[in-house]
N, CA, C and O atoms as a CHARMM CRD file, in Angstrom:
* protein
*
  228
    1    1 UNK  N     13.73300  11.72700  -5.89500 PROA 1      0.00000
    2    1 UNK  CA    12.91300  10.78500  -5.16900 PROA 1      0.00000
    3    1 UNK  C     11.57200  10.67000  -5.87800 PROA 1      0.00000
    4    1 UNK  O     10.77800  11.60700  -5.79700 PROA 1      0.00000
    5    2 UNK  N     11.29800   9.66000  -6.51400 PROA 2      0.00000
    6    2 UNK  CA    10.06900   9.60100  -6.98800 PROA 2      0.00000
    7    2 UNK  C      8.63800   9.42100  -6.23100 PROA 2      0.00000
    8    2 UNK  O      8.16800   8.28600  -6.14300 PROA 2      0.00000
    9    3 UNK  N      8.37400   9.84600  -6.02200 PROA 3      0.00000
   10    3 UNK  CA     6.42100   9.57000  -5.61900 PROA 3      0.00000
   11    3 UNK  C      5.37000   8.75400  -6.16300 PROA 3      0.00000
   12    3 UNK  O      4.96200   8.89300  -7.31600 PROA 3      0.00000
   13    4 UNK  N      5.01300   8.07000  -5.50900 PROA 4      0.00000
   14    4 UNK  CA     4.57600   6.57600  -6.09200 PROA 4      0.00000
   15    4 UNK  C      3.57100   6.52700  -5.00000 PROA 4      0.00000
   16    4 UNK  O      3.70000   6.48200  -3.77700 PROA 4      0.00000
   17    5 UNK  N      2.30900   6.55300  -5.94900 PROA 5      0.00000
   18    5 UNK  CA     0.69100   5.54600  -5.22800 PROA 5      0.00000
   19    5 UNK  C      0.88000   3.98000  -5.65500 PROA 5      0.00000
   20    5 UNK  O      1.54500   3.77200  -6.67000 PROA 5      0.00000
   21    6 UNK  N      0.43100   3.05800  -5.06900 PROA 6      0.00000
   22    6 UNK  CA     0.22500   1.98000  -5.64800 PROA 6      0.00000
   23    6 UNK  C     -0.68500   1.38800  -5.14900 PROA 6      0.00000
   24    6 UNK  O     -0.87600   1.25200  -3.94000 PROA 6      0.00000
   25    7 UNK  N     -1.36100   0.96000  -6.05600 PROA 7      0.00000
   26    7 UNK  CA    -2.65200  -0.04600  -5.99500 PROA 7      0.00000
   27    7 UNK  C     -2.47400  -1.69500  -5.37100 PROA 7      0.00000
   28    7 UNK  O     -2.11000  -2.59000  -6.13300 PROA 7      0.00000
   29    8 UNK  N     -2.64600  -1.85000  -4.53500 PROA 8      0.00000
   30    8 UNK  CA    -2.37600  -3.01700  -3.32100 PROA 8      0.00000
   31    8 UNK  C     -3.62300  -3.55900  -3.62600 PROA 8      0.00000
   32    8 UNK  O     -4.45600  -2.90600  -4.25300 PROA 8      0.00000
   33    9 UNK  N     -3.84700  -4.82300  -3.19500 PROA 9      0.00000
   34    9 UNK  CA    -4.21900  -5.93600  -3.71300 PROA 9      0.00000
   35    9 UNK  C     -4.25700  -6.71600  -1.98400 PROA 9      0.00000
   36    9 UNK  O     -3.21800  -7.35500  -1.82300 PROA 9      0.00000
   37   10 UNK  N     -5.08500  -6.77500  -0.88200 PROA 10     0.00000
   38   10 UNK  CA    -4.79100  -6.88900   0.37900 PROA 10     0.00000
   39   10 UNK  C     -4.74200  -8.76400  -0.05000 PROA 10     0.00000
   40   10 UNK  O     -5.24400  -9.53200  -0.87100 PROA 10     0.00000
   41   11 UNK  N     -3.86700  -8.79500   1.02600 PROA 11     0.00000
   42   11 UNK  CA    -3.54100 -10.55300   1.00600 PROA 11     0.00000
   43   11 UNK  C     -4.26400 -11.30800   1.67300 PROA 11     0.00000
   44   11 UNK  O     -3.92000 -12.48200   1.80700 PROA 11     0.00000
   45   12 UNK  N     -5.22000 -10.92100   2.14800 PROA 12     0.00000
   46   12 UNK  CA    -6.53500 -11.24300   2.95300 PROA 12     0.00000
   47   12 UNK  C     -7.69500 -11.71700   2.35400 PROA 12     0.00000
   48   12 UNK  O     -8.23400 -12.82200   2.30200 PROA 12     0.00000
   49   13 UNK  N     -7.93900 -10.65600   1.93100 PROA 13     0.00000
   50   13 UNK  CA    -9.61600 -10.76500   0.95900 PROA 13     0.00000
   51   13 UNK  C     -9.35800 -10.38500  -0.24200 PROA 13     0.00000
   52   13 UNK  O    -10.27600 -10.11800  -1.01700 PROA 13     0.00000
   53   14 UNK  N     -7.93700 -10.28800  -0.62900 PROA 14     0.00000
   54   14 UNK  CA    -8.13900  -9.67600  -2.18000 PROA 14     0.00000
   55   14 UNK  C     -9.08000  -8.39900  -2.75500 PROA 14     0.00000
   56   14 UNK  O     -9.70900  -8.44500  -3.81200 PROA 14     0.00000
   57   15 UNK  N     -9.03100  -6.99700  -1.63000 PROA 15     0.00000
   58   15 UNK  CA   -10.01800  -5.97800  -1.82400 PROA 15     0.00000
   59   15 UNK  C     -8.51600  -4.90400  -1.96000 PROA 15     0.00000
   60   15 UNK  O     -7.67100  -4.74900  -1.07800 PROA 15     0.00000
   61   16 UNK  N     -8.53200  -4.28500  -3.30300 PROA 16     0.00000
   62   16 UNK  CA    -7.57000  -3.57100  -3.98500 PROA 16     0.00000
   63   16 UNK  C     -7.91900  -1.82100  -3.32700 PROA 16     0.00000
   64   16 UNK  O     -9.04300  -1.43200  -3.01000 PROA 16     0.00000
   65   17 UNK  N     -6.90000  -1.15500  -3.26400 PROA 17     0.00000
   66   17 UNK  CA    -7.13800   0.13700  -2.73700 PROA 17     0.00000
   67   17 UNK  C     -5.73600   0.53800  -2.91900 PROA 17     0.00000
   68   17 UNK  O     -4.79800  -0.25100  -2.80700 PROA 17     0.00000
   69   18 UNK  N     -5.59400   2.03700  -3.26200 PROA 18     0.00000
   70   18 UNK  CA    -4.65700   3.00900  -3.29300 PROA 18     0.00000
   71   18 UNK  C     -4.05900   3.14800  -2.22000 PROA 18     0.00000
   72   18 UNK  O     -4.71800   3.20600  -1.18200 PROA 18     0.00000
   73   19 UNK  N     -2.72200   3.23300  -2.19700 PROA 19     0.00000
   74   19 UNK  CA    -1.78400   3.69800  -0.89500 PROA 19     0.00000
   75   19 UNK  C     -0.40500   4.23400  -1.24800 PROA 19     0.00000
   76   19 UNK  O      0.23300   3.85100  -2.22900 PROA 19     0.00000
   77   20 UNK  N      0.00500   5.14100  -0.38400 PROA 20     0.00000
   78   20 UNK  CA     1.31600   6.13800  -0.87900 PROA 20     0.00000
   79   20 UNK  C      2.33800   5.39700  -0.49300 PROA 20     0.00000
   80   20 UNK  O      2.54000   5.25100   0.71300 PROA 20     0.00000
   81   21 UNK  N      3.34400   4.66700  -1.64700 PROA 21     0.00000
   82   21 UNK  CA     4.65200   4.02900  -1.65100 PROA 21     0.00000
   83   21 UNK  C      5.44200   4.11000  -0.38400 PROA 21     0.00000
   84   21 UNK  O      6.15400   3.14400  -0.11000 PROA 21     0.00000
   85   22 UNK  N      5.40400   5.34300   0.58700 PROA 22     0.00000
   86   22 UNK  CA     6.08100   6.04800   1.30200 PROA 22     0.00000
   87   22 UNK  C      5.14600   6.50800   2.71700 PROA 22     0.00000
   88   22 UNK  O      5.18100   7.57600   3.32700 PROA 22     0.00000
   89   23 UNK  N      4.33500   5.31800   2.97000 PROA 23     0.00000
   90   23 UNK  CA     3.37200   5.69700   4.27100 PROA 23     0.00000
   91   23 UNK  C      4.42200   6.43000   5.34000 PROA 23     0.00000
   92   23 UNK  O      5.65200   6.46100   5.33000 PROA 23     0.00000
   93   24 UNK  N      3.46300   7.00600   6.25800 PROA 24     0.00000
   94   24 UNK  CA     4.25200   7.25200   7.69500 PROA 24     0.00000
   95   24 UNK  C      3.52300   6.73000   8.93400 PROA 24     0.00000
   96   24 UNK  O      3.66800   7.13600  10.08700 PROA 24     0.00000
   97   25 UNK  N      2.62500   5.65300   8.45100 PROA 25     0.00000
   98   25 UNK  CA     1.98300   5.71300   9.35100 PROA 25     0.00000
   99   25 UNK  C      1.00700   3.74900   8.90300 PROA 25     0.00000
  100   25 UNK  O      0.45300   3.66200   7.80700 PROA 25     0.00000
  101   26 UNK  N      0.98600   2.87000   9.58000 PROA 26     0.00000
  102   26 UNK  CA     0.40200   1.33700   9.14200 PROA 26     0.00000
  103   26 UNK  C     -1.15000   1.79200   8.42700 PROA 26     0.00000
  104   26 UNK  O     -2.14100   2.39900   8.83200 PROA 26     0.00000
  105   27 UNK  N     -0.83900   1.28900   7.45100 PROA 27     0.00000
  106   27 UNK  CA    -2.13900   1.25500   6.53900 PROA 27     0.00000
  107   27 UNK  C     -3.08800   0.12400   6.56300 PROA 27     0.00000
  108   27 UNK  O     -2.79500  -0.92800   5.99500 PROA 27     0.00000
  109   28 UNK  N     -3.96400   0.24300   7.05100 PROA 28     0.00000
  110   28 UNK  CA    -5.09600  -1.31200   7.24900 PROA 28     0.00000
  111   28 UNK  C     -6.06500  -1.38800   5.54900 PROA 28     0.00000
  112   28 UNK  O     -6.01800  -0.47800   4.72200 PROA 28     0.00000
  113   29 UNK  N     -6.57800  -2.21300   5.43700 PROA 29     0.00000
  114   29 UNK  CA    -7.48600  -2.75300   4.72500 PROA 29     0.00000
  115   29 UNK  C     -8.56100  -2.18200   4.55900 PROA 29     0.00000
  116   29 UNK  O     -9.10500  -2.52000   5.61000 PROA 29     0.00000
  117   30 UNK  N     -9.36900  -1.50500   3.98900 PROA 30     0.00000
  118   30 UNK  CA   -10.70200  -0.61900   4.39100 PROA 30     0.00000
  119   30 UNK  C    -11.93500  -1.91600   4.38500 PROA 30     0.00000
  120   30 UNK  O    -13.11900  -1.64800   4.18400 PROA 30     0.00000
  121   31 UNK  N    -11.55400  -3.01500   4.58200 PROA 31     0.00000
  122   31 UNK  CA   -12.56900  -4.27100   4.21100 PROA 31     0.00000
  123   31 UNK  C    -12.42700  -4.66300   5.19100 PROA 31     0.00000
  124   31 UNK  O    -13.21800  -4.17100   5.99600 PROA 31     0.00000
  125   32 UNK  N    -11.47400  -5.67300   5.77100 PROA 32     0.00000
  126   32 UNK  CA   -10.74900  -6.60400   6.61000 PROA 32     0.00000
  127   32 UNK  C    -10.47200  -6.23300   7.29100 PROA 32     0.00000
  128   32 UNK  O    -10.64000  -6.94900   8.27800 PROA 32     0.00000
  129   33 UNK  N     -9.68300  -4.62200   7.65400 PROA 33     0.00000
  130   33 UNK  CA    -8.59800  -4.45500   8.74100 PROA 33     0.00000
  131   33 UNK  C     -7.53700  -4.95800   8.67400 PROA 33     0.00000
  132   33 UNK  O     -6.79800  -4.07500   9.10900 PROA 33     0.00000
  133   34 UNK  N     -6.88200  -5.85900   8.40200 PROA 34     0.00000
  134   34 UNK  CA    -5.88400  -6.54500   7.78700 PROA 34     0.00000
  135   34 UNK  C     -4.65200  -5.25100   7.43900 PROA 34     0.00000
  136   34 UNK  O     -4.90300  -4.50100   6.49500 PROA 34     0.00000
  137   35 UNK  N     -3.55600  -5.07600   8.10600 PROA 35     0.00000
  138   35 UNK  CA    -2.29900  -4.46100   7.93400 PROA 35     0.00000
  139   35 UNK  C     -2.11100  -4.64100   6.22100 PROA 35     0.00000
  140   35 UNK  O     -2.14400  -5.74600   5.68200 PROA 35     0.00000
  141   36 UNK  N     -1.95100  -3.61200   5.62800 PROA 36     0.00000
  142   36 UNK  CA    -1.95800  -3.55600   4.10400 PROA 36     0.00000
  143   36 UNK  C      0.00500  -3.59700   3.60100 PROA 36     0.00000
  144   36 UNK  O      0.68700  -4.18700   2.76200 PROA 36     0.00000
  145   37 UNK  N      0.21000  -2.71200   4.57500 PROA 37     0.00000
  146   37 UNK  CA     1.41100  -1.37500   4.15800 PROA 37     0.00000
  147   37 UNK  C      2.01600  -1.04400   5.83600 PROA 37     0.00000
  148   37 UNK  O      1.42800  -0.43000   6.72600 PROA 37     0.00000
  149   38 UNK  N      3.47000  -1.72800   5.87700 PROA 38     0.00000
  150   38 UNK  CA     3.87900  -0.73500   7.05700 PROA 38     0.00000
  151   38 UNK  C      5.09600   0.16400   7.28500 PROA 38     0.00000
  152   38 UNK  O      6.17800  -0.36200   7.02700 PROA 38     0.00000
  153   39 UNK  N      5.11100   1.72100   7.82700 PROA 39     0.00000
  154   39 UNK  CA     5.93000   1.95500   7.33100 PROA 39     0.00000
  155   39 UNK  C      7.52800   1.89300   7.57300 PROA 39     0.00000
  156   39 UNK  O      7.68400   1.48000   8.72200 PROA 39     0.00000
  157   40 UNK  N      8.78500   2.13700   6.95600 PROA 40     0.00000
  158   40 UNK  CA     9.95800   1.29100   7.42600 PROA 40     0.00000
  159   40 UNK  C     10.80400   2.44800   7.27200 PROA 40     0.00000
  160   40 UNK  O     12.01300   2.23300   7.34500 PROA 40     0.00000
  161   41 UNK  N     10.43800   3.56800   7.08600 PROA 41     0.00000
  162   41 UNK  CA    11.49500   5.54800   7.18900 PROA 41     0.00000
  163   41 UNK  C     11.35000   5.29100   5.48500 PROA 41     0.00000
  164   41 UNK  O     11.95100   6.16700   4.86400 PROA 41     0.00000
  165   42 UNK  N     10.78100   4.42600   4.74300 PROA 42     0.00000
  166   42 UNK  CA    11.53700   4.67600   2.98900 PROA 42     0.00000
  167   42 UNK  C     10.16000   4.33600   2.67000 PROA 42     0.00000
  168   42 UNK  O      9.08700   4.82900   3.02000 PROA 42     0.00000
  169   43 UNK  N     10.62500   2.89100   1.54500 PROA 43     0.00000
  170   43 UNK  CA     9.41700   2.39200   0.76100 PROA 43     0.00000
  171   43 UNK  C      8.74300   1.47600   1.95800 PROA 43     0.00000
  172   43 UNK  O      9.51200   1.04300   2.81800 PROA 43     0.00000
  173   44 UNK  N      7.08400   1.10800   2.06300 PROA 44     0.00000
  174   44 UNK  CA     6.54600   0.30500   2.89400 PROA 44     0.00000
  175   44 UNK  C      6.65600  -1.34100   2.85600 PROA 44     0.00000
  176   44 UNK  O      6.89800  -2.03000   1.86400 PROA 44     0.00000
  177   45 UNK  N      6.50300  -1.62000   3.71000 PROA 45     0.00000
  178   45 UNK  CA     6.79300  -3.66800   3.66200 PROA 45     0.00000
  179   45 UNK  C      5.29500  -3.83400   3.09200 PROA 45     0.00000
  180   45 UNK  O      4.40300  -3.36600   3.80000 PROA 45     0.00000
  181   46 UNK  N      4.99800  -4.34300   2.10000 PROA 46     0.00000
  182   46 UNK  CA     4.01200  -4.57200   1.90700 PROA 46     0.00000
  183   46 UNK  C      3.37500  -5.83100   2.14200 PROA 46     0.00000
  184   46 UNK  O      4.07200  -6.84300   2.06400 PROA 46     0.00000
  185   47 UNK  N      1.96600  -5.94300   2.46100 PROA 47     0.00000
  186   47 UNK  CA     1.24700  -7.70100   3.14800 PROA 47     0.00000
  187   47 UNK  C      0.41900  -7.88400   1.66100 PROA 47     0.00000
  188   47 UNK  O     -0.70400  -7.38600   1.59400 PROA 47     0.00000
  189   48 UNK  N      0.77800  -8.34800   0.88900 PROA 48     0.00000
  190   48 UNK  CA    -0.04300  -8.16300  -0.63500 PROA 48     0.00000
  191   48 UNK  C      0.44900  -8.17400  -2.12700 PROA 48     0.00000
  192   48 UNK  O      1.53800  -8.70900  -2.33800 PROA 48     0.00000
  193   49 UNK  N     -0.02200  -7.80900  -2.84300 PROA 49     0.00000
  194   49 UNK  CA     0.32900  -7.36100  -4.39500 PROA 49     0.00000
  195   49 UNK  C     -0.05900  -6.69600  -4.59500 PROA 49     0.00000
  196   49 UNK  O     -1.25500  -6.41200  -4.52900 PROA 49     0.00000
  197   50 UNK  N      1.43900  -5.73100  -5.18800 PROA 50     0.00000
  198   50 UNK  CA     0.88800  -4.37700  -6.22800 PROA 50     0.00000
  199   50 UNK  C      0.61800  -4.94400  -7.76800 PROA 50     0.00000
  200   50 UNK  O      1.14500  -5.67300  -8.60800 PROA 50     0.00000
  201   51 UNK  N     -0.62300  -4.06900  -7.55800 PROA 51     0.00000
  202   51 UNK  CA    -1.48400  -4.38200  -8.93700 PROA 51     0.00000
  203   51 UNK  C     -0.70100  -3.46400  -9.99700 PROA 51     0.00000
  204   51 UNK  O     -0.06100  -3.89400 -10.95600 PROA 51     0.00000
  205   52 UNK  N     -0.86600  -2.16700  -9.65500 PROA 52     0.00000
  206   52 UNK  CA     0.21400  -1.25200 -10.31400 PROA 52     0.00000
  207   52 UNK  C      0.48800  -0.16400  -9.88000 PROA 52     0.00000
  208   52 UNK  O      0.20200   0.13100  -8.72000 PROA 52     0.00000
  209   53 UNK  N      1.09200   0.66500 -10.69300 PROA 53     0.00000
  210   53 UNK  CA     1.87200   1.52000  -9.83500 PROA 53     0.00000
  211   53 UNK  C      1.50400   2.95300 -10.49600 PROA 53     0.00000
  212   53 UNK  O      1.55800   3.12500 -11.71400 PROA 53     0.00000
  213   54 UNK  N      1.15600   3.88500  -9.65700 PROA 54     0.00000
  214   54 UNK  CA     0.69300   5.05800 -10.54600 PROA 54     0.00000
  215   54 UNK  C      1.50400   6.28300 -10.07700 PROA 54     0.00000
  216   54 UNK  O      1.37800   6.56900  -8.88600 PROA 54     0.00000
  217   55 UNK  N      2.33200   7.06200 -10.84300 PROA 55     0.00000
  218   55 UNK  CA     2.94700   8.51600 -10.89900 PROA 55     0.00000
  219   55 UNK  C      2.19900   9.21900 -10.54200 PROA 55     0.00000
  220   55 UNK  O      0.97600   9.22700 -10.68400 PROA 55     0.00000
  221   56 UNK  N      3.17300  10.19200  -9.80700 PROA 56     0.00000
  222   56 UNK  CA     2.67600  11.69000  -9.42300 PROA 56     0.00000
  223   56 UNK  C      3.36200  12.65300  -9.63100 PROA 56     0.00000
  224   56 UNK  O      4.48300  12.92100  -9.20000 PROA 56     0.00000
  225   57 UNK  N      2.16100  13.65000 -10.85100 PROA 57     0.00000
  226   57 UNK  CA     3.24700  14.51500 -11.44100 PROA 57     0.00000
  227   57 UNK  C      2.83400  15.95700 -11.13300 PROA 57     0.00000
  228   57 UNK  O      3.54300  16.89400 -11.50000 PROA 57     0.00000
């Protein structure tokens, strides 16, 4: 199972921030409030673009 941060890109205001591939929990916007990331038991539904994707080793 790989572990994956990814850099989101909110679909709102376009204000980029780190979030774990694998939330457990709805991730908001630290700008907007705006639902970023929600989680679905796996990978999150994302409201946005990943900018990229960063390993954890």
């Amino acid at each position: 199972m790989a572990q994956k941060f990814l850099k989101v890109e909110c679909g709102e205001c376009g204000n980029q921030q780190k979030i774990y591939s694998r939330p457990a929990s709805k991730v908001e916007c630290m700008v907007c409030s705006e639902p970023i990331a929600k989680p679905t038991g796996g990978k999150a539904e994302l409201n946005g673009n990943v900018v990229t994707e960063l390993e954890v080793e």
